[in-house]
C-alpha positions, 0 to 999 in steps of 0.5 A: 495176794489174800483175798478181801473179807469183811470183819464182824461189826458191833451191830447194835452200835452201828459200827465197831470203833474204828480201827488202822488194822479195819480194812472195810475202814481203810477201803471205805475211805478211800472211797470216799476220797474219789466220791468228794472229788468227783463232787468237788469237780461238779461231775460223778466218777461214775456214769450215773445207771439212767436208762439205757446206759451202764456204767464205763468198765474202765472206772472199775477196773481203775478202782479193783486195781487201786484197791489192789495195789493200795491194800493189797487184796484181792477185790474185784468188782463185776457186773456178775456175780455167781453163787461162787461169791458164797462160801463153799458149803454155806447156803447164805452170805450176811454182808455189810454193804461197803459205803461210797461204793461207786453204783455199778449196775450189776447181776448175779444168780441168787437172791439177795434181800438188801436191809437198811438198818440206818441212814438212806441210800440211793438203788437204782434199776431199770433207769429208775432211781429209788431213795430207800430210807430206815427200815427198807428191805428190798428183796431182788431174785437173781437176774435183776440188773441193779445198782445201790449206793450209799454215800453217807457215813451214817448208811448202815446196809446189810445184804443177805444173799441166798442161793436160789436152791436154798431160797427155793426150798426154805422160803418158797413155801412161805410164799406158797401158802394159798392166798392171792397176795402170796401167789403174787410175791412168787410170780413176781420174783420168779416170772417177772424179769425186768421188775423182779424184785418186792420192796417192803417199808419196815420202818422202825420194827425192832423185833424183825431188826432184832433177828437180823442182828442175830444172823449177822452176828452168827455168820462170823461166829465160829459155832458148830452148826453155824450153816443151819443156824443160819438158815433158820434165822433167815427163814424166820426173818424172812417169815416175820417180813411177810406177815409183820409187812405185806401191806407195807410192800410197793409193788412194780407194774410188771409192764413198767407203767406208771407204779401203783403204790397202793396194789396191795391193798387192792389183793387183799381187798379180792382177798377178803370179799372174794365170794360175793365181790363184783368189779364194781363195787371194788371200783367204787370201793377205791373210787376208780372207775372200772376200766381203771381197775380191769387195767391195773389187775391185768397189768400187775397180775397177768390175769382178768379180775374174774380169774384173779376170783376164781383162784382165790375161792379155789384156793380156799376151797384146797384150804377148807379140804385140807383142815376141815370136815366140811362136804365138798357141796359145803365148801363149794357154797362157802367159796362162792359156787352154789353149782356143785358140778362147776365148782368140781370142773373149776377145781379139776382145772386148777389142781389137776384133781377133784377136791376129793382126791385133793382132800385124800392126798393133803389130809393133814391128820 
């Protein structure tokens, strides 16, 4: 029995025209069969993922066997995936998401970055349930127990799953790169484990669409490098995500309290008067009162808003000694410390060094 591969689809048009020889086709409606009649009976085919419950393993058992013994493929549904899913040699799989597909809560040990070029789709974690609409891009690191489902015709949904070494290697330092939002989005997918995930709201960004087409097309191409090409494509999506979209993110409350859509702009208000900020004037900034606020960013960072400054002025004093010629007494005054002497216990703390040290050891020229 040969094995279930997706074919290439014309991206810019959504899909390629229908074919009798498409098997993604040929799955897809019978998907949808089980999903109209699951509608037309007033009841789901599948347990809906609430809280506290999954989904029965019999209903996917019965679904892998149909598809078996009607197409005759091998394809399997499972609650965990591995990295095995990706192909011997390949750092990263592009994937359209197979409409009408039941919502098995499922897991695996990669990232996987799910981009919603068209339509709306439903996904589902931690017994909530969230609508994604045009232009989504949920970004999930590995042990997330999640489900997505997209039952509509016009749903057009594309998976990049990443091995977590790659992800390590080739995007972590984008999330690494000294401010306080970007420490966030790393402690969030990577420490975070009930709520490990970031959805950003792209909406209708041609240019960052546009690179996705490229990687889907290059991951059915036959070139030479393909393995490569494809990372750097990747990374550059990837890259222009967060720069173009890092206001646009929502965040999950890491204590699974009530979400606070607008954190974001919360970090980088810390972000941008961090030398001189106090907890009341954010407070009254963001009309809160301040034990709101003490609530909020101990919640979402882990971390009190005096440690959440703290790192934010010692990251840029690293910056400053890194790329610039200014005195260690300069740099500790431009960051907010007019003590000398503290400022060098703080960043011995921080870094594990004195900023001198730091400053011979990262000099870029």
């Amino acid at each position: 029995m040969k094995p279930y591969k997706q074919s290439c689809y014309n991206f810019s048009t959504m899909y390629s025209p229908r074919s009798a020889d498409n098997m993604d086709f040929k799955i897809e409606d019978y998907l949808r069969e089980l999903y109209l009649q699951s509608h037309n009976k007033d009841c789901s085919i599948v347990e809906t993922p609430e809280a506290g419950h999954r989904v029965e393993v019999n209903h996917e058992a019965e679904i892998n066997r149909e598809i078996q013994e009607r197409f005759h493929i091998h394809f399997q549904i499972d609650h965990k995936l591995e990295e095995s899913f990706i192909a011997s040699g390949d750092d990263l799989l592009i994937a359209r998401h197979l409409r009408y597909l039941p919502p098995f809560l499922h897991t695996h040990n990669f990232f996987e970055i799910a981009c919603l070029v068209e339509g709306s789709c439903s996904h589902y974690i931690n017994g909530q349930q969230q609508h994604l609409s045009q232009g989504d891009i949920l970004i999930m690191a590995p042990g997330t127990i999640h489900a997505i489902h997209a039952a509509d015709d016009d749903c057009l949904l594309i998976n990049i799953l990443i091995r977590s070494s790659t992800f390590n290697s080739a995007f972590l330092n984008t999330l690494t790169n000294k401010t306080i939002l970007g420490d966030f989005f790393r402690k969030t997918l990577y420490h975070n484990k009930e709520h490990s995930y970031l959805l950003f709201h792209a909406g209708h960004d041609e240019s960052l669409f546009r690179i996705l087409e490229y990687l889907y097309h290059e991951e059915y191409s036959d070139k030479r490098y393909k393995n490569a090409v494809k990372n750097q494509i990747a990374e550059l999506f990837f890259s222009l995500l967060l720069r173009s979209h890092e206001k646009d993110v929502f965040i999950p409350n890491p204590t699974g309290e009530n979400d606070e859509p607008d954190f974001v702009f919360l970090l980088k208000y810390m972000e941008h008067n961090y030398q001189s900020i106090s907890l009341k004037e954010m407070a009254d900034f963001f009309h809160y009162s301040e034990r709101h606020l003490i609530r909020l960013i101990q919640d979402y960072t882990g971390m009190s808003f005096s440690k959440n400054i703290r790192q934010i002025r010692l990251n840029h004093a690293a910056a400053l000694l890194e790329g610039s010629e200014l005195s260690v007494s300069e740099i500790s005054e431009q960051v907010g410390y007019s003590n000398v002497s503290h400022f060098r216990k703080l960043f011995i703390e921080r870094f594990s060094m004195p900023p001198q040290e730091y400053r011979t050891a990262r000099r870029k020229w």
